[in-house]
PALUM-896490 format. One record per residue (C-alpha): x, y, z. Coordinates in nm, 3 decimals, padded with zeros to 5 digits. Layout:
BEGIN
+---------+---------+---------+
!       X !       Y !       Z !
+---------+---------+---------+
!       X !       Y !       Z !
...
+---------+---------+---------+
! end
This chain:
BEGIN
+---------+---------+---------+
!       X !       Y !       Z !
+---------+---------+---------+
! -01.555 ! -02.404 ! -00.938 !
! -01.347 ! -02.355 ! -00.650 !
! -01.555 ! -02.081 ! -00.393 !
! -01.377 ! -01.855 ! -00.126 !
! -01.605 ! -01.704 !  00.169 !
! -01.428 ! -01.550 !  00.455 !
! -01.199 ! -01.615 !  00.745 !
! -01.375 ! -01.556 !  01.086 !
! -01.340 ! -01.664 !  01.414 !
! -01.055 ! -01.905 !  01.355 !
! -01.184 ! -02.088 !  01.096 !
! -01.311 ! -02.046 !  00.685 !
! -01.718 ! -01.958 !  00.675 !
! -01.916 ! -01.965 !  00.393 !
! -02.079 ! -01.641 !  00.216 !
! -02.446 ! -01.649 !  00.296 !
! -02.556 ! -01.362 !  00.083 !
! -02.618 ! -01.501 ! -00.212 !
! -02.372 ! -01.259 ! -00.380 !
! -02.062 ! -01.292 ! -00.492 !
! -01.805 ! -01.166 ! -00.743 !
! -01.588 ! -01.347 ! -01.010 !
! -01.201 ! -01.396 ! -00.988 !
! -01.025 ! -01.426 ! -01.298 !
! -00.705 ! -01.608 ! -01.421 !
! -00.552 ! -01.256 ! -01.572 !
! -00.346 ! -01.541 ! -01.783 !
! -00.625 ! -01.645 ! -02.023 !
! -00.933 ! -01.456 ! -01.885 !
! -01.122 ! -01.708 ! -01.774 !
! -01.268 ! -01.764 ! -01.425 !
! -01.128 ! -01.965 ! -01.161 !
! -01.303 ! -01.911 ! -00.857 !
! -01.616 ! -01.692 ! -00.725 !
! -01.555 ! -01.525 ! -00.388 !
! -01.841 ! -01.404 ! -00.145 !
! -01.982 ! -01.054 ! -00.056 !
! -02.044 ! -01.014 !  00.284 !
! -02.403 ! -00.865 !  00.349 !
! -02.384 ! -00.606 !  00.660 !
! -02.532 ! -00.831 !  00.913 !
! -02.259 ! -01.095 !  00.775 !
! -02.035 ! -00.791 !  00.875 !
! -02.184 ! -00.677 !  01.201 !
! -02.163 ! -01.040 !  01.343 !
! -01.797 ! -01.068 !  01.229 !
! -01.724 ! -00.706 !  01.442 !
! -01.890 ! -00.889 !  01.716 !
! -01.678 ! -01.188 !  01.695 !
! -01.321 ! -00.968 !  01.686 !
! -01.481 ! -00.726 !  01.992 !
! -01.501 ! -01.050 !  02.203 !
! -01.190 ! -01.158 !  02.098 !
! -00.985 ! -00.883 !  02.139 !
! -00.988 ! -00.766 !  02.536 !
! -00.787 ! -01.139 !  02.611 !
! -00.499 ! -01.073 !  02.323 !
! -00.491 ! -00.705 !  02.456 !
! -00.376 ! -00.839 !  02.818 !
! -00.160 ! -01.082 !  02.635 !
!  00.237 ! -00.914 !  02.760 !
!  00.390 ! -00.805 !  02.415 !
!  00.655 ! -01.040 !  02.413 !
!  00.420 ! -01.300 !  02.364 !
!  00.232 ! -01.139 !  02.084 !
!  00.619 ! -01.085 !  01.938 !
!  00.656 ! -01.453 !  01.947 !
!  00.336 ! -01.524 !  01.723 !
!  00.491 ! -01.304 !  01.444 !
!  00.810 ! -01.502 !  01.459 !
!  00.619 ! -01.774 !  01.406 !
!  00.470 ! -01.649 !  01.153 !
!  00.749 ! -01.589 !  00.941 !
!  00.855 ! -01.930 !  00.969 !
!  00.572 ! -02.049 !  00.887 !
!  00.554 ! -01.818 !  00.552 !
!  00.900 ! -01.940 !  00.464 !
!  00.827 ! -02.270 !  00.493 !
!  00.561 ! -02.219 !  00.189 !
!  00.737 ! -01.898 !  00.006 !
!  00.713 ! -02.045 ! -00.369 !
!  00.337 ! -02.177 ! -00.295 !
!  00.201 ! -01.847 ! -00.157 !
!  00.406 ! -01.669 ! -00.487 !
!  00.254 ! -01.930 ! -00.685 !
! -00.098 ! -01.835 ! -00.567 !
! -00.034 ! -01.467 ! -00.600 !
!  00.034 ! -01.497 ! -00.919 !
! -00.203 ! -01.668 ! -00.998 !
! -00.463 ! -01.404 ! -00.957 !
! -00.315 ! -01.105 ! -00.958 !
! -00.074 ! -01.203 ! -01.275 !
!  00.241 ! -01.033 ! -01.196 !
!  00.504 ! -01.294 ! -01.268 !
!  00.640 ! -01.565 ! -00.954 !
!  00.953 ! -01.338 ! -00.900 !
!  00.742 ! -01.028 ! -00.853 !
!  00.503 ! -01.193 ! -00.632 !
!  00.806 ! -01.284 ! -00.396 !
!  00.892 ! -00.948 ! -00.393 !
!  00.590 ! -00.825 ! -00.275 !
!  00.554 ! -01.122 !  00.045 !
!  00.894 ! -01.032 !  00.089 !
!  00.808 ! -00.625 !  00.152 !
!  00.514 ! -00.748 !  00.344 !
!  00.723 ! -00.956 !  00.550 !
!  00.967 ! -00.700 !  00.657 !
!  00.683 ! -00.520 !  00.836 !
!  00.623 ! -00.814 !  01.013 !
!  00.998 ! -00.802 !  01.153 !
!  00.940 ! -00.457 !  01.220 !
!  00.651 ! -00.547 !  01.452 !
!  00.858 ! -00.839 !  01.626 !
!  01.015 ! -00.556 !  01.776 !
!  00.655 ! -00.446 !  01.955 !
!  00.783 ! -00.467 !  02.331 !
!  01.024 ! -00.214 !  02.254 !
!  00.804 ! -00.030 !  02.021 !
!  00.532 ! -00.004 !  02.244 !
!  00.707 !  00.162 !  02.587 !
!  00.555 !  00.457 !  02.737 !
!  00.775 !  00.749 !  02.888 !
!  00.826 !  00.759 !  03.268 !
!  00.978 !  01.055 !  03.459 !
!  01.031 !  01.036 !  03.832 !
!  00.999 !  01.302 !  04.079 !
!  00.828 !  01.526 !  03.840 !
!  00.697 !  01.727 !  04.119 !
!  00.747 !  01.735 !  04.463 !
!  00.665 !  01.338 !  04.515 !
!  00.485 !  01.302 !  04.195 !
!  00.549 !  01.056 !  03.933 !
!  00.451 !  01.122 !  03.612 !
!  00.437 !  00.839 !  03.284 !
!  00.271 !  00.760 !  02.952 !
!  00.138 !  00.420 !  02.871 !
!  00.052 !  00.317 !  02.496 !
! -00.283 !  00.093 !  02.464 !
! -00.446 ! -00.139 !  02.226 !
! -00.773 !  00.080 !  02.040 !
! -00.999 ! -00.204 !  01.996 !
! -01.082 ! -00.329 !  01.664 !
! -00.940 ! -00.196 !  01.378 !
! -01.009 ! -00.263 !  01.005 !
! -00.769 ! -00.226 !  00.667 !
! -00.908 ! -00.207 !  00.304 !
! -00.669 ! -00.296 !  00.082 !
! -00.575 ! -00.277 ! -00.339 !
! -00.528 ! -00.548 ! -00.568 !
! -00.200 ! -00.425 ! -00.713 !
! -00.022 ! -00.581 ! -00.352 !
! -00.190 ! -00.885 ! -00.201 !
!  00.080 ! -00.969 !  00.065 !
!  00.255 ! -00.688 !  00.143 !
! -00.062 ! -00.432 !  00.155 !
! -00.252 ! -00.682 !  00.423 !
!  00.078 ! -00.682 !  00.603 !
!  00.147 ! -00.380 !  00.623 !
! -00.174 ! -00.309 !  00.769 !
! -00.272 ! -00.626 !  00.992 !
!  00.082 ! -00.716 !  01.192 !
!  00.126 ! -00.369 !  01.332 !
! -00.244 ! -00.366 !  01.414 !
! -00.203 ! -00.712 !  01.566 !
!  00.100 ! -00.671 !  01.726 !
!  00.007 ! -00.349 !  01.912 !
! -00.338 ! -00.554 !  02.031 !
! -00.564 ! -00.529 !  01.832 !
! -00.822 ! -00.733 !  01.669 !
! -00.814 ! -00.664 !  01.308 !
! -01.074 ! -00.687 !  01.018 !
! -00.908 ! -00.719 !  00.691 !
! -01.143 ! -00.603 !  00.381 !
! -00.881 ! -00.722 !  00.054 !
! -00.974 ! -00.677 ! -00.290 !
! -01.215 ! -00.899 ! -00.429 !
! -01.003 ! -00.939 ! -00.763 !
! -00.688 ! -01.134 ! -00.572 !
! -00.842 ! -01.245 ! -00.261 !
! -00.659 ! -01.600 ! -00.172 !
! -00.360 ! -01.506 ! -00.010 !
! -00.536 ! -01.278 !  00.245 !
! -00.704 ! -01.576 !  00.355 !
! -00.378 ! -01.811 !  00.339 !
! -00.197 ! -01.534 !  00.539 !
! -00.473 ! -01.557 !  00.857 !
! -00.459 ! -01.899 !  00.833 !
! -00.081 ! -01.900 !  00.878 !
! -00.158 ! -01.654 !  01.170 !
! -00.386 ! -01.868 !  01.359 !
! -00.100 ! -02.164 !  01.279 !
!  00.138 ! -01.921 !  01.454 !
! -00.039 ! -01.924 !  01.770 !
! -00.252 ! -01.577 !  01.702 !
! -00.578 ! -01.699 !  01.913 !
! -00.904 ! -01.733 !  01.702 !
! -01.112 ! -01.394 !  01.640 !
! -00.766 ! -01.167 !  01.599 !
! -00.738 ! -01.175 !  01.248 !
! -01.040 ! -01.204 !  01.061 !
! -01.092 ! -01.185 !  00.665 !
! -01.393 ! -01.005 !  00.555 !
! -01.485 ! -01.024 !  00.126 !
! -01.703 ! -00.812 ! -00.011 !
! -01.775 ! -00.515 ! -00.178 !
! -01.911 ! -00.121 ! -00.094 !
! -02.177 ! -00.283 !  00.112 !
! -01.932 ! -00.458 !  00.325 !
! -01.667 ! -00.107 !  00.343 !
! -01.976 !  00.056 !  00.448 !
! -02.067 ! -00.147 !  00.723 !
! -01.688 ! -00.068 !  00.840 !
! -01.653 !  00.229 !  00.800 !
! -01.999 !  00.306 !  01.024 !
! -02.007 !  00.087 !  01.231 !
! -01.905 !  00.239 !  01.633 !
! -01.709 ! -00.062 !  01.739 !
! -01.466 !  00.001 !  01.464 !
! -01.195 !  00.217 !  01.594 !
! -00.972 !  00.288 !  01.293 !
! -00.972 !  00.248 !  00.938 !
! -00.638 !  00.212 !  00.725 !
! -00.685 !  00.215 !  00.311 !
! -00.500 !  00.197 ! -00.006 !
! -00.645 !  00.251 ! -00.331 !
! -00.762 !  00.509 ! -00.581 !
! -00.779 !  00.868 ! -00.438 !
! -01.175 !  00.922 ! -00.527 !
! -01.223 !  00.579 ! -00.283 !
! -00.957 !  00.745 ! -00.055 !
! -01.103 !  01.090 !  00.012 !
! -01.484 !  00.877 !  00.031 !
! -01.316 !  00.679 !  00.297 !
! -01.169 !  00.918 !  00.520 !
! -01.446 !  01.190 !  00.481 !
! -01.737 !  00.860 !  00.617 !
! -01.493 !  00.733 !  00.851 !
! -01.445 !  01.025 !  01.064 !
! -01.772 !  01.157 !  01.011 !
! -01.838 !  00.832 !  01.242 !
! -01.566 !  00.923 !  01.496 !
! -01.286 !  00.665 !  01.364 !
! -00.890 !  00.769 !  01.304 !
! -00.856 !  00.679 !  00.940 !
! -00.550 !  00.679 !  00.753 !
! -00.596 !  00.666 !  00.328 !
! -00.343 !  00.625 !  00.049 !
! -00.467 !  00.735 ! -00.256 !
! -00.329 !  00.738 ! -00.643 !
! -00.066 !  00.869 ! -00.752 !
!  00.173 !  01.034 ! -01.069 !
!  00.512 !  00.946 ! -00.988 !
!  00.769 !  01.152 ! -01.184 !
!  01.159 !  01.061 ! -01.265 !
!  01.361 !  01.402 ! -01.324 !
!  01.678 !  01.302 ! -01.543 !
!  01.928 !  01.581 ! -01.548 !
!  02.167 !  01.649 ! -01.852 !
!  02.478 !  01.481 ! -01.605 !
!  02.306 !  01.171 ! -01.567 !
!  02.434 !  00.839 ! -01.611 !
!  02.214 !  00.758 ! -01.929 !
!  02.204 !  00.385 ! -01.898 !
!  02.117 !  00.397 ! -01.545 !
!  01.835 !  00.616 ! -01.562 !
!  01.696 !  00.413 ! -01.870 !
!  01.754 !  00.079 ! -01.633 !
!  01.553 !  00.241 ! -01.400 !
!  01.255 !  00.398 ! -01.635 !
!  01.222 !  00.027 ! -01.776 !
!  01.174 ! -00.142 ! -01.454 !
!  00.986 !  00.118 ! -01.257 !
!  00.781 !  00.195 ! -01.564 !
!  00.646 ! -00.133 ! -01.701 !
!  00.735 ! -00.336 ! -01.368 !
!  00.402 ! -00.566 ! -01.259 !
!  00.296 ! -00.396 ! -01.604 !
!  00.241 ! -00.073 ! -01.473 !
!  00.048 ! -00.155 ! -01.127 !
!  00.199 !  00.026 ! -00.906 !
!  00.168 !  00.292 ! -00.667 !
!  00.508 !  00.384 ! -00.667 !
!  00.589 !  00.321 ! -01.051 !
!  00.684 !  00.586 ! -01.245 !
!  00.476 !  00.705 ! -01.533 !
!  00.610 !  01.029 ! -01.608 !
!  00.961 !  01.093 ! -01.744 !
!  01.120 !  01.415 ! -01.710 !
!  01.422 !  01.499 ! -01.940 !
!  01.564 !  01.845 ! -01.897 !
!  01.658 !  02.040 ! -02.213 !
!  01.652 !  01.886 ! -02.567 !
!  01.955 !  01.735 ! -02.587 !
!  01.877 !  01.513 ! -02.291 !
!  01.557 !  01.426 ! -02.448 !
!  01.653 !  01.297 ! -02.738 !
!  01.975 !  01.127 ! -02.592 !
!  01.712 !  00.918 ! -02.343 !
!  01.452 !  00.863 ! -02.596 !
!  01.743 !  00.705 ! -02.866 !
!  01.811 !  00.446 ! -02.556 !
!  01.438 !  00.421 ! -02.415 !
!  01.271 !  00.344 ! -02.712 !
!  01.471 ! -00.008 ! -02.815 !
!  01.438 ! -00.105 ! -02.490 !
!  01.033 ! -00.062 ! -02.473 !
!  01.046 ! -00.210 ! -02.778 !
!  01.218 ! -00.524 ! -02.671 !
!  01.026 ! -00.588 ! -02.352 !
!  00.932 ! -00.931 ! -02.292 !
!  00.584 ! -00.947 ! -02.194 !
!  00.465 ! -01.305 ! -02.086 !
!  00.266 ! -01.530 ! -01.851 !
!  00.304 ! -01.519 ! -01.487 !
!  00.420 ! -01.840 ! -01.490 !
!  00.710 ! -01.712 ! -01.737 !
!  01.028 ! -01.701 ! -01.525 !
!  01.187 ! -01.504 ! -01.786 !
!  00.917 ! -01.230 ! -01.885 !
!  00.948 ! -00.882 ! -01.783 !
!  00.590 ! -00.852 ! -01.726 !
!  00.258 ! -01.038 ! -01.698 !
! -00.107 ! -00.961 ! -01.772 !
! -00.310 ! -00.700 ! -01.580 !
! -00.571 ! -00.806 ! -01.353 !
! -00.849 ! -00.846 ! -01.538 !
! -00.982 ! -00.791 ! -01.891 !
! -01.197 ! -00.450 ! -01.673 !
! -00.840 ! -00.300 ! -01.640 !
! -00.702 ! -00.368 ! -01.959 !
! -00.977 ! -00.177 ! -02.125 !
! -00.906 !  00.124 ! -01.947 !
! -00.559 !  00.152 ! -01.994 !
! -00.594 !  00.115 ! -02.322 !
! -00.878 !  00.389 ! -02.320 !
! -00.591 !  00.577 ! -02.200 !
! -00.365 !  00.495 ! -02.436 !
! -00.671 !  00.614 ! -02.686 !
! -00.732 !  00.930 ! -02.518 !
! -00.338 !  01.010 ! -02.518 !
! -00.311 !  00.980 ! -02.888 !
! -00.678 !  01.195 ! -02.965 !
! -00.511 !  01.484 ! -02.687 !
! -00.181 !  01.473 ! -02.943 !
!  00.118 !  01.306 ! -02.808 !
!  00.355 !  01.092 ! -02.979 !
!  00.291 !  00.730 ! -02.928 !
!  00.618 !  00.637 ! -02.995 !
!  00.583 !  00.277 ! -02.926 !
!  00.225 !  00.120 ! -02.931 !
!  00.135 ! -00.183 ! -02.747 !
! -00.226 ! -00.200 ! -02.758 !
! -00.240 ! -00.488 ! -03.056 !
!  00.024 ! -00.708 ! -02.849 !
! -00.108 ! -01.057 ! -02.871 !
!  00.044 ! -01.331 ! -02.666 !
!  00.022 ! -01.736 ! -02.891 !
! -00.191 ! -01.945 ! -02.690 !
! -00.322 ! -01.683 ! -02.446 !
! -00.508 ! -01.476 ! -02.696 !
! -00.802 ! -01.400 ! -02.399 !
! -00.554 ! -01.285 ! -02.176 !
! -00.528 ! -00.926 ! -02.031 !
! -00.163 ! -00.831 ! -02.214 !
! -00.041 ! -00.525 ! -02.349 !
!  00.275 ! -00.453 ! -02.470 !
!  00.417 ! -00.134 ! -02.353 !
!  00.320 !  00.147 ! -02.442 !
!  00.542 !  00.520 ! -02.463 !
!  00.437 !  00.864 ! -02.509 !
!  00.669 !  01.151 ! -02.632 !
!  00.572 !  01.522 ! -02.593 !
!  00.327 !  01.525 ! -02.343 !
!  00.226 !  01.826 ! -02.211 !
!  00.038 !  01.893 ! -01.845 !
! -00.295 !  02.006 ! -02.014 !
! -00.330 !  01.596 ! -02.116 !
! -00.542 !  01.359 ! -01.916 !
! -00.275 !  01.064 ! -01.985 !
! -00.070 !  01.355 ! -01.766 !
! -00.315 !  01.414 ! -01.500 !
! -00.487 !  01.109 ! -01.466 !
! -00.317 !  00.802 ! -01.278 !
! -00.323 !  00.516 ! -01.602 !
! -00.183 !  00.229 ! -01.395 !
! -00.057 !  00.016 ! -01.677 !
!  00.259 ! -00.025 ! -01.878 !
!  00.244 !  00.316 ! -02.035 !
!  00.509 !  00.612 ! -01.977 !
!  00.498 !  00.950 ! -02.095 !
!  00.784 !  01.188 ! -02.164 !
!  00.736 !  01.540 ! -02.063 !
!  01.017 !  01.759 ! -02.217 !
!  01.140 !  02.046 ! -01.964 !
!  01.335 !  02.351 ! -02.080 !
!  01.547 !  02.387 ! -01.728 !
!  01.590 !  02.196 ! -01.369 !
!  01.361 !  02.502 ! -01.226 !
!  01.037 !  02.400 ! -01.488 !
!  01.093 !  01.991 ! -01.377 !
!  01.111 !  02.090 ! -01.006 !
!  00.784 !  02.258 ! -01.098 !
!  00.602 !  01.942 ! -01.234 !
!  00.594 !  01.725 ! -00.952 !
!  00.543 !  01.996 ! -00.711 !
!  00.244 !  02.098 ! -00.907 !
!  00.077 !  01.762 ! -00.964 !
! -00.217 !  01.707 ! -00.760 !
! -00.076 !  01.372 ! -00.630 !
!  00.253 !  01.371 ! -00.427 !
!  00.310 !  01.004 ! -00.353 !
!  00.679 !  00.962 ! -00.491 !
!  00.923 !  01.106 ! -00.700 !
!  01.260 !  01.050 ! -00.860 !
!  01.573 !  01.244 ! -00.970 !
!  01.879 !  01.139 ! -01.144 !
!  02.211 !  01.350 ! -01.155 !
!  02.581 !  01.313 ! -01.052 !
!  02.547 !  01.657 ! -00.908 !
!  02.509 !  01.628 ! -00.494 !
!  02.427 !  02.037 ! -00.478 !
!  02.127 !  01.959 ! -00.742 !
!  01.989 !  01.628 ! -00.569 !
!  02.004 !  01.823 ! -00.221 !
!  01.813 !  02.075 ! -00.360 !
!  01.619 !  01.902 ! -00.523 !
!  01.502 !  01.692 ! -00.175 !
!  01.441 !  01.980 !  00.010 !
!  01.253 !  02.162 ! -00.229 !
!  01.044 !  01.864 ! -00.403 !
!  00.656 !  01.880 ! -00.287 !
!  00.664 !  01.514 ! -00.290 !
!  00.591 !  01.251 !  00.014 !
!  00.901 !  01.019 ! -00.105 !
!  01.183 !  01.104 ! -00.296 !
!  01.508 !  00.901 ! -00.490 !
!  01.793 !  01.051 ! -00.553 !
!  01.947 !  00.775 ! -00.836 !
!  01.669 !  00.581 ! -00.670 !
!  01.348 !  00.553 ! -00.895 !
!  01.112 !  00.318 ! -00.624 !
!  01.210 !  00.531 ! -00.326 !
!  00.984 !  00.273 ! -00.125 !
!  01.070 !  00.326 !  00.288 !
!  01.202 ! -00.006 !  00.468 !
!  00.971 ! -00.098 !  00.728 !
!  01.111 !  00.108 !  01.014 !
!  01.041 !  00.403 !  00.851 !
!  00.715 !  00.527 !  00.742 !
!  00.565 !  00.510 !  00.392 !
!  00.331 !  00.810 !  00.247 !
!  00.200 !  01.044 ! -00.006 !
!  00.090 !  01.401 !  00.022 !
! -00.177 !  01.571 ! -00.133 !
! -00.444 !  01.386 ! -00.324 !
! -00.192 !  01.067 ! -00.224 !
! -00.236 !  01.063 !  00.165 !
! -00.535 !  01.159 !  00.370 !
! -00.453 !  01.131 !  00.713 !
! -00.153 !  01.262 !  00.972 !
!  00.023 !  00.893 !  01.053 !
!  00.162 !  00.721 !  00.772 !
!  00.182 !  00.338 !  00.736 !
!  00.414 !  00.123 !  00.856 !
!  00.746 !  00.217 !  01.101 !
!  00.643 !  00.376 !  01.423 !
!  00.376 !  00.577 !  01.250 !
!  00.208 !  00.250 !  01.249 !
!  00.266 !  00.190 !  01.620 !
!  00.073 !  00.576 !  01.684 !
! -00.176 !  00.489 !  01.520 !
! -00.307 !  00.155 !  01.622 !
! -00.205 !  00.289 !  01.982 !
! -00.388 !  00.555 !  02.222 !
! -00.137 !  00.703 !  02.478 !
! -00.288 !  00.723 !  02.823 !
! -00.121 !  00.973 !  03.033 !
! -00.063 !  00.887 !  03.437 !
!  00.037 !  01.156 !  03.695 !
!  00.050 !  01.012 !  04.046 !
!  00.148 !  01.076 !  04.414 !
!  00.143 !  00.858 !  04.716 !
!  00.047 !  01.041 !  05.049 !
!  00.323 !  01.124 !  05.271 !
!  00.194 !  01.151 !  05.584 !
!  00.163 !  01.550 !  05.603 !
! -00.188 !  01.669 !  05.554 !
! -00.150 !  01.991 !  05.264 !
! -00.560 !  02.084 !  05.293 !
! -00.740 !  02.096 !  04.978 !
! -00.621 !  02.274 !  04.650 !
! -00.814 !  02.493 !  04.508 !
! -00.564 !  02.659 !  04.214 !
! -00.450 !  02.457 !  03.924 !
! -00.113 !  02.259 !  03.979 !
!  00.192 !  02.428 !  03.846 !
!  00.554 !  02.348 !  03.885 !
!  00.639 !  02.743 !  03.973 !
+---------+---------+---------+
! end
């Protein structure tokens, strides 16, 4: 049984806890490897390794620190398909999928080549009568990221190469569920030239987020995960004094107007709907037709196409979808499904009793599709994260504004029309942290930011783009003037410019 500890100091330790948690193939059920739980001294010690390390790679000049991410992406191209491969192999989105998400990751990491840029103060000369005044933008210290299953490359990016860019040393917590490539991706760090103690990789579970999130040499926390964990997170963490940034859940809604292009907005319900079956952030699990007519004209071409849906493997190049991450998550999606049928929607197509020949233990549904939801339902309210879509019918634009406005998340939403005065509208008015406009993932690129509002984000800085640089960054402000020979006598009002 293959056994993953943690990556400290440079090198891969050993749990020595005693405790540890099981990771599944999500292709079969079974296990494949059992991954430690760090104990809080395990924890502590690891802080103490990343404090010592991190005053040296602070003082480093940021051009070299932009040279170890280079390196590191030619380092993760060199071994693209085996890090996919491994992905997979945990997480059970299919190889293509996984590439996508290194891929997302790795643009961040391109975004933080550009750190000697990104990192220049302000300077203004002659501010006063001899006085210069300037702004310099410093390392915090060590800095820690706790991050999801549903993305193990590009969530650990997203967090760490900022972090480490700006100076930091950086404690990554991933989830225990798909914890390999974490580890591969510090190891292809240190390969890079990133000096031992920068990047470490902490497994665990609440014991080990706990230790984190109290303990006073950790300077920031950054998190992505369900919006209960989220709102735990940031409340503990800056009860203790720590900037903490949180992405929670989220109900992401696609508005189709009665102009729409049809096949395009179905195109973009399949794939953002059942895509990495369902576990995503940013997928979208609530359709909203407007008026009747538009309803039953999307539904006509929505429901073949569920229908048809090739659900496979993860080693199936030509599946739409693979399993979910364990047999855990399976269950409560189809809870959901359960509850969303009891509550009185339409389960238009059912995929709870899709079995797969040969991998009869594995964690696949087929997908699932709700018709005639209304907001009162849990399978409305509550996030599902699985390969299940409901259809809430609105009589006007005005009522499907409403809807996503409304919703107590507000990480992303969606609109479809050929009419530029409704989509302008629409994105002003929206009460929604991301919007696309014939767009359904309206994911950022990595130089701009990336975040939810309401019960989606807790926190002011968003991740990644130079919301990332703020907040792994302190500005230190310098005002300064050099004698001049004529003795002024003491000052005893505050300085002014008057």
């Amino acid at each position: 049984m293959r056994e993953i500890g943690h990556f400290v100091g440079g090198k891969q330790v050993k749990g020595g806890s005693g405790r540890s948690g099981d990771v599944f193939n999500p292709n079969t059920g079974e296990v494949q490897a059992k991954v430690a739980f760090a104990s809080k001294s395990e924890v502590e010690g690891f802080i103490a390794n990343a404090a010592a390390a991190q005053p040296a790679w602070a003082a480093t000049n940021p051009q070299r620190r932009a040279r170890v991410m280079f390196k590191f992406l030619e380092l993760v191209q060199a071994e693209y398909d085996d890090l996919a491969r491994l992905l997979s192999s945990e997480h059970g989105k299919t190889f293509v999928d996984a590439k996508g998400d290194i891929q997302r990751g790795l643009e961040v990491v391109e975004f933080a080549c550009g750190i000697p840029n990104l990192m220049k103060g302000e300077f203004s000369d002659n501010a006063g009568p001899g006085i210069d005044l300037y702004s310099l933008r410093q390392p915090l210290g060590v800095v820690a990221g706790i991050t999801p299953f549903n993305f193990p490359a590009m969530i650990p990016l997203w967090k760490c190469a900022p972090a480490i860019a700006c100076g930091n040393a950086f404690i990554l917590k991933p989830s225990e569920r798909d914890p390999s490539v974490p580890m591969r991706i510090a190891e292809l760090f240190l390969k890079a030239g990133l000096p031992e103690g920068i990047l470490n990789v902490v497994n665990g579970d609440k014991e080990a987020v706990d230790t984190l999130l109290t303990d006073p040499r950790i300077q920031a926390i950054g998190f992505v995960g369900s919006s209960s964990i989220a709102e735990y997170i940031y409340a503990t963490g800056c009860a203790h004094g720590k900037r903490v940034q949180c992405f929670g859940g989220a109900k992401n809604h696609m508005i189709v107007m009665p102009d729409a292009d049809m096949d395009q907005a179905v195109d973009a319900l399949i794939g953002a709907g059942y895509g990495s079956a369902g576990e995503r952030c940013m997928a979208i699990s609530v359709a909203v037709p407007v008026g009747e007519k538009t309803a039953d004209a999307l539904m006509k071409k929505l429901v073949p196409r569920v229908e048809s849906l090739k659900i496979g493997p993860s080693t199936d190049d030509k599946a739409d979808y693979g399993p979910m991450v364990t047999r855990a998550h399976y269950n409560k999606v189809k809870d959901y499904v359960d509850i969303g049928v009891k509550e009185g929607a339409k389960l238009v197509v059912d995929g709870r009793n899709f079995k797969l020949q040969g991998y009869e233990n594995g964690n696949f549904m087929g997908g699932c599709l709700f018709d005639n939801v209304t907001t009162d339902m849990r399978i409305y309210k509550e996030e599902i994260f699985g390969p299940v879509l409901s259809v809430v019918r609105a009589k006007d634009y005005e009522e499907a504004l409403r809807l996503p406005s409304e919703c107590e998340y507000g990480n992303g939403v969606a609109i479809f029309t050929r009419d530029g005065d409704t989509a302008r509208d629409f994105t002003s008015r929206v009460q929604v942290g991301m919007v696309g406009v014939n767009f359904a993932i309206p994911v950022p690129l990595s130089y701009f930011t990336f975040g939810g509002w309401k019960r989606s984000g807790f926190g002011d800085l968003n991740q990644h783009g130079p919301d990332s640089i703020r907040f792994y960054t302190k500005t230190k402000t310098v005002t300064a003037r050099w004698p001049s020979g004529t003795k002024e006598g003491a000052e005893f009002v505050i300085p002014t410019m008057k």
